[in-house]
C-alpha positions as CSV (number, residue, x, y, z in Angstrom):
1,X,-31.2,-20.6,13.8
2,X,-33.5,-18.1,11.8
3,X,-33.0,-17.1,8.1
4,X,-32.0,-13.9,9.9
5,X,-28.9,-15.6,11.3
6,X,-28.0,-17.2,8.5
7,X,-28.3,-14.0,6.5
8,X,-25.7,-12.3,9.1
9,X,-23.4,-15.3,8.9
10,X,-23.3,-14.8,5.0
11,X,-22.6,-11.4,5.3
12,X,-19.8,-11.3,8.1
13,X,-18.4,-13.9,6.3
14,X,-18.3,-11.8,3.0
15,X,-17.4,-8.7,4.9
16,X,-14.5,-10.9,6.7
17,X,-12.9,-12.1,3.1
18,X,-13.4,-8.5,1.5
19,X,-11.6,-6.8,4.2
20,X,-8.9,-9.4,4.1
21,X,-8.6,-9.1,0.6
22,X,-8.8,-5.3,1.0
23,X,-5.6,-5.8,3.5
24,X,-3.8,-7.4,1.1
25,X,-4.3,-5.2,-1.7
26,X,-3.3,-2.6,0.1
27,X,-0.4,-4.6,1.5
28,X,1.1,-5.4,-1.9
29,X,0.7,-1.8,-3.2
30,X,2.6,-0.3,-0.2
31,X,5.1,-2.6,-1.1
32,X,4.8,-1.9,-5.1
33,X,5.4,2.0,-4.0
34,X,8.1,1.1,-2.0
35,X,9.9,-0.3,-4.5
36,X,9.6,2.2,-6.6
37,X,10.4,4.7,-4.3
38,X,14.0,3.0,-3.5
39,X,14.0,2.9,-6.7
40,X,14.3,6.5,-7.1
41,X,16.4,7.0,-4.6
42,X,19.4,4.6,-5.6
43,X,19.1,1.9,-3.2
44,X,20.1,-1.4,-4.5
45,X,20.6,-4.9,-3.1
46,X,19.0,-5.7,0.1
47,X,18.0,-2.1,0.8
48,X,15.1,-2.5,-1.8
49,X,13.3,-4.5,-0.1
50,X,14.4,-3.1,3.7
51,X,13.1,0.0,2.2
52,X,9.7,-1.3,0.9
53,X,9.0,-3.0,4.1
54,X,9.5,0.6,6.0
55,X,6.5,1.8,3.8
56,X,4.8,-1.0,4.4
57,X,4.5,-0.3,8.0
58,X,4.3,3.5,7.4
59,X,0.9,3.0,5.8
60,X,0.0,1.1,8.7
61,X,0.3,4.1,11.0
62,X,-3.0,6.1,9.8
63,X,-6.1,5.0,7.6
64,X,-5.5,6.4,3.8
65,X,-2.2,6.9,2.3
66,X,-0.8,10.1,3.6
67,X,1.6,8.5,5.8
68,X,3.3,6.9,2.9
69,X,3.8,10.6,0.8
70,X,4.9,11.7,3.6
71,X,7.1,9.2,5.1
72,X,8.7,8.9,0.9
73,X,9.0,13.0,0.4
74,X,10.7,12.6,4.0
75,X,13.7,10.8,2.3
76,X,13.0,12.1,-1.3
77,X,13.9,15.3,0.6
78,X,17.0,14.1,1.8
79,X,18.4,13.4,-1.5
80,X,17.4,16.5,-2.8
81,X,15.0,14.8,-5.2
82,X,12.1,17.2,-7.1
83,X,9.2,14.3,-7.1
84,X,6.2,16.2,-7.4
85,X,3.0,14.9,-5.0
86,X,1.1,14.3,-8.7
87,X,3.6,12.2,-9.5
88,X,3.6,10.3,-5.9
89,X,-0.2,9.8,-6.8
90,X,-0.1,8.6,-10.6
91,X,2.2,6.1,-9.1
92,X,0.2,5.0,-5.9
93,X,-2.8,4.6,-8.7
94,X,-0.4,2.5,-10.6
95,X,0.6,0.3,-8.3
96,X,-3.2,0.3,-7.1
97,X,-4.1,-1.0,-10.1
98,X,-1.7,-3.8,-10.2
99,X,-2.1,-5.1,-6.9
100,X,-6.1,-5.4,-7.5
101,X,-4.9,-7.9,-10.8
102,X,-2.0,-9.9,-8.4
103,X,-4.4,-10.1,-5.6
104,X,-8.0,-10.7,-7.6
């Protein structure tokens, strides 16, 4: 092996262990959202967590987090709820913010 390969290895080795810990952050604040979303809308008991799971895999359907506003104002709608889109965001950055400290 050259320095050359040992240079790549580094790097797709860091690039392997960022994007996994990219995953996860991203992971745990779907979730954090989801929470706070049932939240919002009543649920209680075992529906919580049903509920954060089904944003979970929302945000899994398309790259950035539009498929979680929409998939939320979807059944904010429903329950005739007035949650702005700023307020969607302040709370996405919120739960950002804490799942970069749990997962760090």
């Amino acid at each position: 092996m050259t320095i050359f390969d040992d240079r790549e290895d580094v790097f797709e080795k860091v690039f392997a262990k960022d994007s996994e810990r990219d995953f996860k952050i991203e992971a745990r604040l779907a979730k954090l959202f989801g929470l706070w979303a049932a939240e919002q809308l009543g649920l209680e008991g075992d529906d919580v967590q049903t509920y954060a799971q089904e944003v979970i895999s929302a945000n899994l359907k398309e790259p950035g987090f539009e498929d979680i506003f929409e998939h939320v104002q979807k059944d904010f709608d429903k329950k005739e709820l007035t949650i702005t889109r700023a307020k969607m965001e302040a709370v996405l950055r919120k739960c950002t913010r804490q799942a970069q400290k749990e997962i760090d």
